[in-house]
N, C-alpha and C positions, 0 to 999 in steps of 0.2 A: 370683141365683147368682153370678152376675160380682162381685160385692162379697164375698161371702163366700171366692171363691179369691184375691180380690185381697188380703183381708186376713189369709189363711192365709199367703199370700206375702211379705207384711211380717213376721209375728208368726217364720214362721221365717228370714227375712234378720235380723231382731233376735237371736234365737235364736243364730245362726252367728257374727254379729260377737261376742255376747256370750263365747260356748265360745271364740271364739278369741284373745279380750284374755284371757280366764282364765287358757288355755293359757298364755299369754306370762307371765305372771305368776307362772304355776305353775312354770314352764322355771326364769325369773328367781330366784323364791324358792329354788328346788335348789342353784342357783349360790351364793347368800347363804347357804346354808344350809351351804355346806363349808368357809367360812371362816374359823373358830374351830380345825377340826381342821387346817387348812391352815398358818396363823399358828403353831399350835402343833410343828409339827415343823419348821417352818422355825426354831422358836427354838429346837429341839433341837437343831439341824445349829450353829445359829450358836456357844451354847456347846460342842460338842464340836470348836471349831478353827474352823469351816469359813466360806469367805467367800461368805456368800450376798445378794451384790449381786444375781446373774442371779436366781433367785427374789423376793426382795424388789420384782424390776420389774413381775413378774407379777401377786406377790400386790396392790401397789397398787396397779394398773392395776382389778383383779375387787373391790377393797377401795370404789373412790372411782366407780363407773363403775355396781355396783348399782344405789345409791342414785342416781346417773345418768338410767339406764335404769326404775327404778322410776317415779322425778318424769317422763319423756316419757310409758311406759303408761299414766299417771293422766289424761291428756290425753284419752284416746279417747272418741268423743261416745258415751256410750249410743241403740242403738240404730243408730248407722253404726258404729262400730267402729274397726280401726284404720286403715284404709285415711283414713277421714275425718276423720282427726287428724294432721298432719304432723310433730309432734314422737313419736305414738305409731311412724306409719309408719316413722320411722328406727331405732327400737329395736327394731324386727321386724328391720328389716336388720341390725343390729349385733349382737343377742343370740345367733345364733351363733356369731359368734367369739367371746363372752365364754364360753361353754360350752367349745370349744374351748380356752382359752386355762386355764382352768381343771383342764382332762385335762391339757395340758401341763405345766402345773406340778406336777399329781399323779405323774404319770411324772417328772419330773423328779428331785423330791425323793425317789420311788422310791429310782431309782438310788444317788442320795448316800446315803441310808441300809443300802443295801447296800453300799457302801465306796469308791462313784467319788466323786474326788477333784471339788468344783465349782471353776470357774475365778477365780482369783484379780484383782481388777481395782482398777489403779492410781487413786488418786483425789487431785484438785489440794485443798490443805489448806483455801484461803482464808486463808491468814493472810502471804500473799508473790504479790506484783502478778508476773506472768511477763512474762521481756524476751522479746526477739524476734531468733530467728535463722533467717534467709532463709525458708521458707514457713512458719515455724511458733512457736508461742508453746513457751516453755522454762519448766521449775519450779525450784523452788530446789535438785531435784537433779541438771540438767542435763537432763531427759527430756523430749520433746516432750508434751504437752499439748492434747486434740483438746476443745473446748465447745462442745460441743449442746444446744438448749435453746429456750427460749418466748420469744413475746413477746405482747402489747408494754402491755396495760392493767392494769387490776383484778387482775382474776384470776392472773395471773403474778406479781404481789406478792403476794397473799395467798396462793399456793401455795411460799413459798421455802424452808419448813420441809419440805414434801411432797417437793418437784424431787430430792433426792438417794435418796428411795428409787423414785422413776421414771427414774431413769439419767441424773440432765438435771443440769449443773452451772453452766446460764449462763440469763441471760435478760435483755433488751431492755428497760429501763423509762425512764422521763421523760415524753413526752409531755407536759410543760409547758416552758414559756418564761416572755420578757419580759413576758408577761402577767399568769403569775400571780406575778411578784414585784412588779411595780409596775404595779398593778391600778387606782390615779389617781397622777394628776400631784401629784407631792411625798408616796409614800406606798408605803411598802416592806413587803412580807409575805413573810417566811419561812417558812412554810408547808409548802411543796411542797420547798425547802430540807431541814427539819428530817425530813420525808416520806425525802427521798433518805437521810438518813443514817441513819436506822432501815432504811429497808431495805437500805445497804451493810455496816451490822452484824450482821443478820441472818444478809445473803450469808457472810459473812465467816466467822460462826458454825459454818454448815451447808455452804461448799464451794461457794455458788453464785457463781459471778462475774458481773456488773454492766456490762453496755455502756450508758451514759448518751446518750440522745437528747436533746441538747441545745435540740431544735425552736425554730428561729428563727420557723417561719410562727407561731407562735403570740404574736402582738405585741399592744403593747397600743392598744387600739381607742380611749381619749382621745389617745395618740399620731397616728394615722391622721386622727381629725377636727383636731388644729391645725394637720395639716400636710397638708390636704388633696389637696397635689399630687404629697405619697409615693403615694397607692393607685393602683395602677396595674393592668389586666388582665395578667393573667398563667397561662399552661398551668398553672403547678404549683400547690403551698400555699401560696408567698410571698403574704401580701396588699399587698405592698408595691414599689416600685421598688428593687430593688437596689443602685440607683447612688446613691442619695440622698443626701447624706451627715449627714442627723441617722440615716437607719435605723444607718448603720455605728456613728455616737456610742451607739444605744441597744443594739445586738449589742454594744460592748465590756464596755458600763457593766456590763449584765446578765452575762456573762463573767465580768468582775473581782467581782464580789458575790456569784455562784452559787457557780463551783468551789473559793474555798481553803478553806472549810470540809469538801471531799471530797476535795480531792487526796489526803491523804495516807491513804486506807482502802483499805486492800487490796484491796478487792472490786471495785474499780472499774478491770474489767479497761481502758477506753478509754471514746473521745470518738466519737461518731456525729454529725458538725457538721452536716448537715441531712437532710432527709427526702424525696426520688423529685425533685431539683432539674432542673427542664427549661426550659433559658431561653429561652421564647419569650415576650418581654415586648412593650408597646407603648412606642415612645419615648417623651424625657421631655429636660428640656433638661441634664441631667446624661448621660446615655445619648450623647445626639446631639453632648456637646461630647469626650465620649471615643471615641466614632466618626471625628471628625474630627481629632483630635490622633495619633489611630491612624493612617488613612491617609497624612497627614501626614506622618508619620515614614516609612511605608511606603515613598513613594512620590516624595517629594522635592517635587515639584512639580505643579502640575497638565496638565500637559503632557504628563511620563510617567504621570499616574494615565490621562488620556485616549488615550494609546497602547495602555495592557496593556489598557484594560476598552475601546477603540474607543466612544468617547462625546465628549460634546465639551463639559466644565462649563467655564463659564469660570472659577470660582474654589474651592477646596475646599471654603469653607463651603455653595454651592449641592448639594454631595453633598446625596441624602436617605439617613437612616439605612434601611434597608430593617426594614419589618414585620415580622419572623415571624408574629407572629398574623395578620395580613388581607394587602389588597392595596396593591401597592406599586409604584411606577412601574419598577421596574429587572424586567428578565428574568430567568428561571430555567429553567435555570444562565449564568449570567454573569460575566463577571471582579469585576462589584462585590458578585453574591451570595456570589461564591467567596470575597471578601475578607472580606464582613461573615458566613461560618462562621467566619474563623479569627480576628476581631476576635471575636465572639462567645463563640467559646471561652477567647480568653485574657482577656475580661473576666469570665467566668464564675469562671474560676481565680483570681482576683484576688479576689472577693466570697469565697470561700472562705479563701484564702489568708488573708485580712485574717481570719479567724473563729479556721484556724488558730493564728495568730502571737499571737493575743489567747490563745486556750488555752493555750498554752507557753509566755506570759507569765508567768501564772499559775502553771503545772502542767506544768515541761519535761519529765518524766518520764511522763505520761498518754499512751496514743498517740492519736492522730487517722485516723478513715477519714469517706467522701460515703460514703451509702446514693442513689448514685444508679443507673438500672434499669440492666441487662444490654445492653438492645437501641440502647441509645439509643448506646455505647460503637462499634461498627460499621455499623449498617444504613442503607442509603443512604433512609430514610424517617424516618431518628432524627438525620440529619447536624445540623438546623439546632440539635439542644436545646441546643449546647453544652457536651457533658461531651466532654473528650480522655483517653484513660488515659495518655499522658504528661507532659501538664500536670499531671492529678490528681494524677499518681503523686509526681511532685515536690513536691508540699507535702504530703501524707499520708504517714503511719507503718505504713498496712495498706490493702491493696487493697478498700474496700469496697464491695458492688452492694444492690441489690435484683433478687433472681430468680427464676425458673421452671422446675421439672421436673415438668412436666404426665401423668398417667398418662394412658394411649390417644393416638391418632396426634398427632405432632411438629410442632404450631404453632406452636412458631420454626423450623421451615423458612422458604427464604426466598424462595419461591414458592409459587401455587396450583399449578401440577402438582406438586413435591415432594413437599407437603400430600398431594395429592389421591391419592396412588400411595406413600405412606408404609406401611415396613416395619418401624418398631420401637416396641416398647411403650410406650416413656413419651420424651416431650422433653427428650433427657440433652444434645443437641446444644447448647442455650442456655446453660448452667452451661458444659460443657467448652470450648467455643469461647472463651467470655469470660473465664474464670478465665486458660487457656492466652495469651490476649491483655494483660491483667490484670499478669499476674506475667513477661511477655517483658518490659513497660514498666518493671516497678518491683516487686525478687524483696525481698518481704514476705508473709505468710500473706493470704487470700483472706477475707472474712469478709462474708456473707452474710447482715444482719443481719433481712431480712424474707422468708423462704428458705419460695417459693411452690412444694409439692408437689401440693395440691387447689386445686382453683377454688372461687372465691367463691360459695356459693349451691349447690353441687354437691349433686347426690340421689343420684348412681351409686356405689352399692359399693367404696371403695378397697381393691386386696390390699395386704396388708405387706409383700410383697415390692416391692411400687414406693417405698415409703418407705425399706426397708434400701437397694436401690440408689441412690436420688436421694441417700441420703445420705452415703454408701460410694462412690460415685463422685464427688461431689463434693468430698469428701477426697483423694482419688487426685489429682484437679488443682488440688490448694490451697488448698480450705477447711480452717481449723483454726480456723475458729470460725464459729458458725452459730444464726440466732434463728429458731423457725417464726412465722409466719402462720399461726392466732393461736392463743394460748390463752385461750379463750373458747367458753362455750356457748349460744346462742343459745337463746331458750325462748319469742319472743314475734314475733319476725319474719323468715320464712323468706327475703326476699328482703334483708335484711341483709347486707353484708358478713362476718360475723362465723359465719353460717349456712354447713353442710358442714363445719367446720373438722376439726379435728384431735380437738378434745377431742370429736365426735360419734361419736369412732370408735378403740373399743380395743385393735381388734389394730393399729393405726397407730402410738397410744401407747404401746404396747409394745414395737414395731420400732424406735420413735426411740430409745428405751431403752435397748435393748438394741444396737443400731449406735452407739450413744457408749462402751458398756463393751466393744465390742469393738474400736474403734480407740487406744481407747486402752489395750489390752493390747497392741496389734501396733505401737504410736506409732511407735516407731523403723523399722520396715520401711518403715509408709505415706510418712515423712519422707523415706526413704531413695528412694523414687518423686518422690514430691514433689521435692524439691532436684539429681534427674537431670537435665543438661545434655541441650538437645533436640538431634534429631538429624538435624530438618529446620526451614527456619523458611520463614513465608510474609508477603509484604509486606501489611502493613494502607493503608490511603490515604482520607482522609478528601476527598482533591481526585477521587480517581476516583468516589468516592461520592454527590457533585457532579454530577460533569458526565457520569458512566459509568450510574449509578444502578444500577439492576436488573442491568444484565450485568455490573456489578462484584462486589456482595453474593450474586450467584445463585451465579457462578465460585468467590467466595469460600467458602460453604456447602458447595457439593459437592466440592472438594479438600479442604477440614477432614474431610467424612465419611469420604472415602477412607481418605486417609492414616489415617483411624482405625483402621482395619483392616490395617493392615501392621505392628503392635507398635513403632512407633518415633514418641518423642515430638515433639510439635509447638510451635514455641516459634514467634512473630513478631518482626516488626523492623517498625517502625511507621515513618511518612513524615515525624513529628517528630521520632523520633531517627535520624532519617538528616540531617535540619536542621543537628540539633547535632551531627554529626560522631560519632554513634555508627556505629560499621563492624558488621555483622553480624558474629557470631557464629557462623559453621556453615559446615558444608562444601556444602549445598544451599540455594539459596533459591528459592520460586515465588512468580511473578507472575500474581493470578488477574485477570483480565479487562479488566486497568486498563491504559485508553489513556492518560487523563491524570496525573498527575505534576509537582508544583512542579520549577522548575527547582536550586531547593537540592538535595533530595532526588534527583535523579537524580544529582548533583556526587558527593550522600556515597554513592549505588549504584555508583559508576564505581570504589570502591575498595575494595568488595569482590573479594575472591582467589577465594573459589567460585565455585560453579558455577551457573548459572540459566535456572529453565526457567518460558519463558512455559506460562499456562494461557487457550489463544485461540490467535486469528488473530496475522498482523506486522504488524498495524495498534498492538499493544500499544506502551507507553513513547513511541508520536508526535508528544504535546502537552502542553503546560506547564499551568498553574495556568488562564492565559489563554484556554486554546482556541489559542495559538499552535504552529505544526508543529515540533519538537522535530530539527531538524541532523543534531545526531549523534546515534551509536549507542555501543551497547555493545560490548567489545570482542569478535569472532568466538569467540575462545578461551575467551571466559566464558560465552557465550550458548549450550544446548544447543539440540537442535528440540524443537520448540515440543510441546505436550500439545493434541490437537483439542479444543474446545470450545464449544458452540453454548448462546446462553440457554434456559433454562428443558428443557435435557435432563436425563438423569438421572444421578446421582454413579457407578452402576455399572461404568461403561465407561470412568470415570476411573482406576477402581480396576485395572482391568483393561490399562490401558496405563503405572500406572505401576509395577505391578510388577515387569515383564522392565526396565524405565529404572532402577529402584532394585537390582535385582542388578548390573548393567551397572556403577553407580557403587559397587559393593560396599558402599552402605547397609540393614545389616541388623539386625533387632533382636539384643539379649543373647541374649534367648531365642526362638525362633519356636513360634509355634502352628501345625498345621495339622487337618484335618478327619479323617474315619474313615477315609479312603482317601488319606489323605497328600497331599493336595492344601492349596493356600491356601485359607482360609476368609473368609468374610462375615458382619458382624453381633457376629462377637465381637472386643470391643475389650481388648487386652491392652499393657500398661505395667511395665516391669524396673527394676531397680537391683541392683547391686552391694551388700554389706552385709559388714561383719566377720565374719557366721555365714554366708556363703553369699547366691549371689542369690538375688531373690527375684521374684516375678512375679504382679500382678494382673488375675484376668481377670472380665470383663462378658460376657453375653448380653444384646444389644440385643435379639433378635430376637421375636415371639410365638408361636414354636415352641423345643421343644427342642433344640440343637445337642450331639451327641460329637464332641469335639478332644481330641488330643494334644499335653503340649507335649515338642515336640523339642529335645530338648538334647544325644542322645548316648545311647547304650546303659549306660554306667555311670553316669549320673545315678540319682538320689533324688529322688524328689519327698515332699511332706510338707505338708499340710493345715495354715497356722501357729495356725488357731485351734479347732480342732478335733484337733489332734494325728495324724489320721489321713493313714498311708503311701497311697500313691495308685498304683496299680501300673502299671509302663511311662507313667507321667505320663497315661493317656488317663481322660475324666471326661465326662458326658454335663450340659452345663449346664441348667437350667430356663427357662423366661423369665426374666427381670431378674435371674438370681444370679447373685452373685459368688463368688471365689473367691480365697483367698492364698496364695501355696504358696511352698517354699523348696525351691529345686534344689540337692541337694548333687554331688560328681563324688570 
C-alpha cells in the first residue's frame, strides 16, 4: 500500500511540474503571439510622422527575449520541472515582466494612435567623434550627448545592428591585446585589428559609439617565458612587472601597430588604457631601483629619510621596498609605508602615463580614461593599490572607474554598522561619492565603462526601477558615458560571472533603454546640473587614510551622506592639489576625521579664505605625513566649531547639526525641498541648476518607502515635469522608492 501512495505521489508531482512548464510556455507563446500585431502599428505610427524610439525599446526588448525565454523553458527536467532547472527557474521569474511590458506597450501605442504626440529623441549620427566640454561629450550640433550601453564580449559585437533600437548607443569592446597581435616572436596578426574596424564601421553606421579597451594584461606568453623575470605576482590582470622595461617596449610597439588604422573612425568614441589596475605587485629590481631613486629625491639624505620615518638605515640603498602583497619588515602605518603609498601612486601614474603619451602619439585627438574601481579612489582599505584621482586625472582626457550600484542594502558603506542599519534601497552612495571626487580633481565627463547594477551570479528579482535610478543618478553626478556589466547570457553555468546579468532580465533592459532616451532628450538640463559649481567642498587625504584608517573613511562616508540631503552640491579638494597649490574653491570646506595631513597640504590649507569645519574631535589637523605633532594651527577666524563625531555612529545626527551651521553661514540650495509638513526632509536627494528656460531641479528617493515633498520655491513658482510635460501642482509630489524626478521651476 506504501508503494502505491508513494508512487501516486510522484506520478502527480510529475503531473504538476509538467502543467506548470506548460503553463509557462503557454503564458510565453501569448506574449510571441502579439507581436506581429504589435510591429505592425508601431510601423503605422512611424510612417504617419511619429518618432517611435520609446516603443521600438519595448518592442525589441519582447521581440529578442521570447525566444530568450523560450531556449531557458526548454531546459526544464521532465519530471522535476522548473524549479529543477536553473536556466527554466529564471524565466519563471522574468516572464512576468515580459507580459507586463508587453500591456505597456499595447497602451502605449494605444494612446499614440489616438493622437498623443510620442516623445521625440535626440540620436548621436555616428558619423563625427564628440569633443569634450567639462562633464560631458558635445555632437557636432553643439548638444551634450549621454551613452549608455553594453559591454564587453561577443555578444555586444554581434548585437550592434540591434543596440539602436534597444535605446543603447555605445558599447565597450577589445578585450584583446599584445597577444593576439603578436602571438610568436617575429610574427604579426591582424586579425583582431581587422575585427575592430568592422565593428567601428558598423558602429558608425548604426549610431553605436566604440570605447576600445585596449587590454594590456593580455600579453604575449613567448614574451613572459624569454623574459622570465617580467612575471611577477600581481592583485590585478597584469601578468607582468610593470616596471620592466621590455613590457614598456612591447605596450608601445603594440600601440603604434594597433591604433592608426582606427584612429581616424568616428565610432571610436575613446581609449580604455587598462582594465580594474591595482598595484600591489611583488618587487623586482626595476621596482626597487625606482623606489630608491624616489626617496632619494624625497628626502635628500639618509639622515633626514631616518628623522621623518625614526629608523636608523645606514645608507638608502639598505631601504627595503615594502611588499604590498605579503609581509615586509617596515610597520603599518609608518613613515616609510606612508612614503611607499605615495611612491606607489606616482609610479603607477607613470605606467599609465607612458601608455597614455604612446596613444596620442599615434591618435592626439582619441581621448584616454583608467577603468580603474571606485573604492580603491578613497577607502582607507584601497589606499595601498595605487590609483590617485589627481595623478589620474592629469594624464587622462575623461574621469574613468569601474563601479557599483547594488540594488538592496548599501555595501559601499564604509562600515559594518552603517551596513548593518542601512536605509536606502540600492548603493547609489558609491557612484555619487566617487564621480563627485572624480570630477573635483579633473572637470571632464565621468565614464563608467564596466557600470555594475546586479551582482555577479545574482538569482533575486531586479525592479526597473533600480536600473532607471543607478543610471539617472549616475548622470546627475557626471556620468555621460556608461558600459553595463555584461551583455551576455549565460546558458551553461550558473556560477559564472557572466550569470544574473542584465540580458536575463527584460524589464532591466528596457529601463536601460529607455533612461538613455530620456537623458538625452533633457541633455542640456542634466548638463546644466552636471557643470553647477559646488557649494560645499570636503578634503579627501590619502595620508589620513594611512594612518587615520577607519575613523577617516567612516567620518568621510557619513558627511557625504548628510550633506546629500540638504540640496547643495558636493565638490572636494584633494591633499594632492592642495600640494600643488591648488586653493580651494568654495566658501565652506570640511574636514572629516583626518588627524594626519602632509605638511605641503596643510601650507596650501593655510590659504584658504573660507571657512572650515572640522568633522571630530581637536585632535584633527595634529600630525604630518610622519606621525610628527603639527605647531601650528589654523587661523581662529577660519576654523569654525567643530561637528561632534564619533566612529562608526550614524550619519543622521550629522545631518541634524549641520543644518541650523549651514543656515547660520547662509549656504542654501537654489531650490529647497521639504517634507508634507514643511519640515527638512531625509532620504531624498535633490541637485539645481540655473538654465536659460528657467531652473531646474532633480530629485531622488533613496529611501524604501514612499516620501511626499514639496519643492519650495515661492508661491508664484511653476513647477513642470521636463519629461513628461506634466504641471505639478504647488510643486508637492509623493515619490516611489528609487524615482526620480526633473522638474523646471518657472516664477
Amino acid at each position: 500500500m506504501l508503494r502505491i501512495v508513494t508512487l501516486m505521489m510522484l506520478l502527480s508531482s510529475y503531473v504538476l511540474a509538467a502543467t506548470t512548464t506548460d503553463a509557462l510556455d503557454q503564458r510565453l507563446k501569448t506574449v510571441g503571439d502579439r507581436l506581429p500585431v504589435l510591429k505592425q502599428r508601431i510601423e503605422k505610427l512611424r510612417a504617419a510622422g511619429q518618432d517611435v524610439s520609446y516603443p521600438i525599446v519595448s518592442y525589441t526588448v519582447l521581440e529578442n527575449f521570447v525566444p530568450y525565454m523560450k531556449d531557458d523553458l526548454d531546459t526544464a527536467i521532465p519530471g522535476g520541472g522548473v524549479e529543477n532547472s536553473w536556466r527554466a527557474k529564471r524565466a519563471k521569474r522574468e516572464l512576468p515582466d515580459l507580459e507586463k511590458i508587453a500591456d505597456r506597450l499595447g497602451d502605449q501605442l494605444k494612446r499614440a494612435e489616438a493622437g498623443e504626440t510620442l516623445a521625440a529623441v535626440p540620436r548621436w549620427s555616428g558619423d563625427h567623434r564628440p569633443t569634450i566640454r567639462g562633464a560631458d561629450f558635445i555632437d557636432a550640433a553643439g548638444r551634450p550627448i549621454f551613452f549608455v550601453g553594453y559591454g564587453h564580449f561577443k555578444q555586444a559585437r554581434d548585437d550592434i545592428e540591434k543596440f539602436p533600437s534597444y535605446g543603447i548607443n555605445i558599447i565597450q569592446c577589445g578585450e584583446w591585446g599584445p597577444s593576439a597581435v603578436y602571438p610568436a616572436e617575429g610574427k604579426i596578426d591582424d586579425t583582431m585589428i581587422r575585427q575592430t574596424i568592422d565593428e567601428l564601421d558598423r558602429g558608425a553606421k548604426n549610431g553605436i559609439a566604440v570605447d576600445l579597451l585596449i587590454s594590456p594584461h593580455y600579453f604575449p606568453e613567448w614574451m613572459l617565458a624569454k623574459y622570465p623575470e617580467m612575471r611577477k605576482p600581481r592583485q590585478d590582470f597584469f601578468p607582468f612587472s610593470i616596471y620592466h622595461p621590455k613590457v614598456h617596449e612591447m605596450l608601445k610597439q603594440f600601440i603604434n601597430h594597433a591604433l592608426p588604422p582606427l584612429k581616424d573612425k568616428p565610432a571610436l568614441l575613446s581609449i580604455c588604457l587598462s582594465n580594474e589596475p591595482i598595484n600591489l605587485q611583488e618587487p623586482d629590481q626595476y621596482s626597487i631601483k625606482s623606489w630608491h631613486d624616489w626617496i632619494a629625491k624625497k628626502h635628500g639624505d639618509v639622515a633626514t629619510l631616518n628623522k621623518r620615518w625614526k629608523t636608523s638605515f645606514a645608507k638608502i640603498q639598505d631601504v627595503e621596498q615594502p611588499n604590498a602583497l605579503g609581509k615586509s619588515k617596515e610597520k603599518r602605518p609608518s613613515g616609510q609605508w606612508m612614503d611607499f603609498i605615495r611612491w606607489n601612486q606616482e609610479a603607477f601614474t607613470e605606467f599609465h602615463k607612458m601608455l597614455a603619451d604612446a596613444v596620442h602619439a599615434v591618435a592626439p585627438n582619441i581621448p584616454v580614461h583608467i577603468k580603474d574601481t571606485t573604492w580603491h579612489k578613497y577607502r582607507s582599505e584601497g589606499v595601498q593599490g595605487g590609483n590617485d584621482v589627481t595623478l589620474y586625472g592629469a594624464i587622462t582626457d575623461i574621469n574613468g572607474n569601474d563601479s557599483v550600484n547594488l540594488y538592496g542594502p548599501d555595501n559601499s558603506a564604509s562600515s559594518p554598522v552603517e551596513r548593518s542599519n542601512d536605509v536606502f534601497a540600492q548603493g547609489w552612495r558609491e557612484n555619487a561619492l566617487a564621480y563627485d571626487l572624480q570630477r573635483s580633481a579633473h572637470d571632464a565627463p565621468v565614464f563608467n565603462s564596466e557600470n555594475h547594477p546586479i551582482f555577479d551570479r545574482e538569482t533575486r528579482y531586479i525592479p526597473p526601477e533600480h536600473i532607471r535610478a543607478a543610471y539617472w543618478q549616475g548622470a546627475i553626478y557626471g556620468q555621460s558615458a556608461t558600459t553595463t556589466w555584461v551583455w551576455a547570457r549565460e546558458k551553461s553555468d550558473p556560477q559564472s560571472d557572466f550569470a544574473g546579468s542584465i540580458m536575463e532580465r527584460p524589464a532591466c533592459a528596457e529601463a536601460l533603454g529607455v533612461v538613455s532616451h530620456d537623458l538625452n532628450r533633457v541633455a542640456n538640463e542634466i548638463a546644466a546640473i552636471q557643470n553647477a559649481k559646488p557649494n560645499v567642498l570636503i578634503l579627501q587625504s590619502f595620508t589620513s587614510a594611512v594612518w587615520d584608517v577607519h575613523a577617516y573613511d567612516d567620518a568621510l562616508m557619513k558627511l557625504y551622506t548628510a550633506l546629500s540631503f540638504t540640496g547643495l552640491k558636493i565638490g572636494f579638494i584633494t591633499e594632492r592639489q592642495l600640494e600643488l597649490g591648488t586653493a580651494p574653491d568654495g566658501k565652506l570646506l570640511f574636514i572629516p576625521g583626518i588627524v594626519h595631513l602632509s605638511d605641503a597640504a596643510f601650507v596650501g590649507l593655510e590659504k584658504f579664505i573660507g571657512k572650515i569645519v572640522f568633522v571630530g574631535d581637536s585632535s584633527l589637523l595634529t600630525r604630518n605625513e610622519y606621525d610628527d605633532a603639527r605647531l601650528t594651527k589654523l587661523s581662529e577666524r577660519t576654523v569654525l566649531e567643530p561637528l561632534a563625531f564619533k566612529t562608526d555612529s550614524r550619519w543622521q545626527p550629522l545631518l541634524d547639526s549641520l543644518r541650523p551651521r549651514l543656515a547660520r553661514l547662509n549656504l542654501k540650495p537654489l531650490i529647497n525641498v521639504v517634507d508634507d509638513k514643511g519640515s527638512p526632509t531625509w532620504g531624498v536627494n535633490w541637485r539645481c541648476a540655473n538654465t536659460p528656460s528657467g531652473d531646474v531641479i532633480n530629485l531622488y528617493n533613496a529611501r524604501r518607502e514612499p516620501v511626499t515633498v514639496t519643492i519650495a520655491a515661492g508661491e508664484s513658482a511653476g513647477f513642470m515635469d521636463l519629461l513628461t510635460g506634466q504641471k505639478i501642482a504647488d510643486g508637492k509630489m509623493t515619490l516611489a522608492p528609487l524615482e526620480v524626478r526633473l522638474c523646471q521651476v518657472s516664477k
